[in-house]
N, C-alpha and C positions, 0 to 999 in steps of 0.2 A: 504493500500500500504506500501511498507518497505522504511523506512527510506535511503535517498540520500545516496551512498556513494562518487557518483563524484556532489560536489555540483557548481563545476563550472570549467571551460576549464584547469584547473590545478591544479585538483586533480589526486590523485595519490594513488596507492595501493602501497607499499613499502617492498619486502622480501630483511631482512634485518640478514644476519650472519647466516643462515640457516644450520644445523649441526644435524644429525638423524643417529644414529647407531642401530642395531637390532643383540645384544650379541656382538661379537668381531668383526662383520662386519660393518664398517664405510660405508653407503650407501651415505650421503651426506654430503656434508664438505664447510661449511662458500659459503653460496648460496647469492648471493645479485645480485636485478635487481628491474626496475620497472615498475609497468603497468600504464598507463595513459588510461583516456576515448577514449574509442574506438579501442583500439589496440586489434589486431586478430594476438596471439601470439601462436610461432606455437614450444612447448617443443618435440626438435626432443632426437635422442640417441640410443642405443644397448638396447635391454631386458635386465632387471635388474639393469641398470644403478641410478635408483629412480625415474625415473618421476611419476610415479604412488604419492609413496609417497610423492613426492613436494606438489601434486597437491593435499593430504588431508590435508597437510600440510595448506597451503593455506585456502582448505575448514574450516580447523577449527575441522579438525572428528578426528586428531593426532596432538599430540603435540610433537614439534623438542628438540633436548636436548639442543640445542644453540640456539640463534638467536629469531627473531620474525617477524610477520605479522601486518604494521599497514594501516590503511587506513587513508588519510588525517592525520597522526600522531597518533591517534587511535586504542591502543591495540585492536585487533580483537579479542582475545579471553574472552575482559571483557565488548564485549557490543553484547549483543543478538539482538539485533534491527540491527545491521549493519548485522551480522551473517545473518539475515532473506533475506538479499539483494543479497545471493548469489546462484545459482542455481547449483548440482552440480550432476553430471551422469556418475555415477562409471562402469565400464569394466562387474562387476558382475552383474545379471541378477537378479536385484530386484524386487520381485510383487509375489503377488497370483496364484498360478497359476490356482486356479480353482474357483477365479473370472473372472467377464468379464474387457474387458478392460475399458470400462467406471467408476466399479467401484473400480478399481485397482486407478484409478485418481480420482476419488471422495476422496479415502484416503487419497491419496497425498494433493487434495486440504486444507478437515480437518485438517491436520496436523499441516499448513500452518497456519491455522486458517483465512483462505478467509471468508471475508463477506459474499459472495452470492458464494455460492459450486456451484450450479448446474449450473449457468450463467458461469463459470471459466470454468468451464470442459465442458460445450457445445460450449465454444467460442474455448479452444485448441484442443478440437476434429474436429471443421470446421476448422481451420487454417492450422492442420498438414493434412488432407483428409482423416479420420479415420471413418467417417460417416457410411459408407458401413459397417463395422465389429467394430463398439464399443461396440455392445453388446457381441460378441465372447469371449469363454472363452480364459484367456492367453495363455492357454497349446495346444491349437489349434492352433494358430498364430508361421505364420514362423519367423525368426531371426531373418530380414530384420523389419518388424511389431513390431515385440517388440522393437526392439532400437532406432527404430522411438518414439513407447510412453515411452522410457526412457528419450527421448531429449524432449517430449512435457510433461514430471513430472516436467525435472528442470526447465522450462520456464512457468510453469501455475502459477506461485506469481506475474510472471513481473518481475522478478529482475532485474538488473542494471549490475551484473556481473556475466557469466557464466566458470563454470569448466569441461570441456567436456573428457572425456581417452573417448580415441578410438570411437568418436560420427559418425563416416561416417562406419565403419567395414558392414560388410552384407548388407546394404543399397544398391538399384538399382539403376541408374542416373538420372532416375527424380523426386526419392526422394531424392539424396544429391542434384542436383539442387532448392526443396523446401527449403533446411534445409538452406541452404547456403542464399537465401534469405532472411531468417526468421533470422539470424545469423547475417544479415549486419547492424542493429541498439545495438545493444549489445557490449560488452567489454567482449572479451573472452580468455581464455589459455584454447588449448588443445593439445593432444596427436593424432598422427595417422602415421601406417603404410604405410598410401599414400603417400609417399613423395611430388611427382609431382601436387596430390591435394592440400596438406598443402602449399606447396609454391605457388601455385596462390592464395588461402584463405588470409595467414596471411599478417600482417605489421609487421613481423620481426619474427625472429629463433633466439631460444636459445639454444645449443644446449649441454647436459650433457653428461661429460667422466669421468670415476674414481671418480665420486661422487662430480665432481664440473664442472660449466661453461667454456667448455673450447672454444667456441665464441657465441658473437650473429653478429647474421647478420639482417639487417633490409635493407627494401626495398626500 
């Protein structure tokens, strides 16, 4: 299992001075907010504003030219064990495509380096209802199917905190109704086009303009 990063009712994730340019384009400028256990935060904003990047930001996949990520106080980029605590499911349509989807997440779970592989990905293929088609090849599977085992990649370690762009996109209603259940023990930041779904979802908006926070709103 990965090492705690909320080891008790106040801890906290901390982006702190947050600052990422990409050649003379300033995308984000002196970012600061915090995430506590169990907050379902909801990074709204215009395309190309940076949420994307905040949010690798965060994962730990880019590094900002300002600022930092700590957890509990906790440079996040100098401890791999907290790294492992984070589950994160990027917009791009990551996998095999001419594996099946079973073992498209056996990958994922190796990766991970889970104890028992096969037990991990037979428990997240019952959990998300993938039963039916886990042996399909990816390239077969409609849009809606793949983004679904995009969100049960970043959740088969168990992590403790997830990073979701765009995790409801193609998804039908009684799979964003599964997802959302399976969503309400987690500590999440995501991105979504659905305004009207994000805002029943989350415990607070943040919402980016010109490459900074220009409010949050919490519920």
């Amino acid at each position: 299992m990965p090492q705690k990063i909320f080891k008790n009712e106040n801890s906290i994730i901390e982006i702190k001075d947050i600052s990422k340019k990409y050649g003379q384009k300033q995308v984000l400028r002196d970012i600061n907010f915090v995430i506590k256990k169990n907050d379902k935060i909801y990074l709204s904003g215009e395309n190309g504003v940076g949420k994307t990047t905040l949010l690798k930001i965060i994962a730990a996949l880019i590094r900002p030219d300002n600022g930092e990520v700590t957890f509990d106080g906790i440079l996040l980029n100098n401890d791999p064990k907290l790294r492992s605590n984070i589950g994160y499911m990027t917009t791009e349509l990551m996998f095999y495509e001419m594996l099946s989807l079973y073992d498209n997440l056996t990958l994922v779970a190796a990766l991970y380096k889970l104890k028992n592989v096969k037990l991990s990905v037979d428990e997240i293929v019952k959990k998300f209802n993938m039963t039916s088609y886990q042996h399909n090849l990816i390239s077969g599977l409609s849009s809606g199917m793949k983004r679904k085992f995009q969100i049960a990649g970043a959740m088969i370690h168990h992590p403790e905190f997830l990073i979701l762009d765009e995790p409801f996109n193609t998804l039908d209603q009684n799979t964003i109704k599964l997802v959302l259940n399976l969503l309400k023990n987690y500590t999440v930041i995501f991105t979504s086009h659905d305004a009207n779904l994000a805002h029943m979802f989350c415990t607070k908006e943040i919402n980016i303009k010109n490459g900074s926070i220009h409010i949050i709103y919490k519920s």
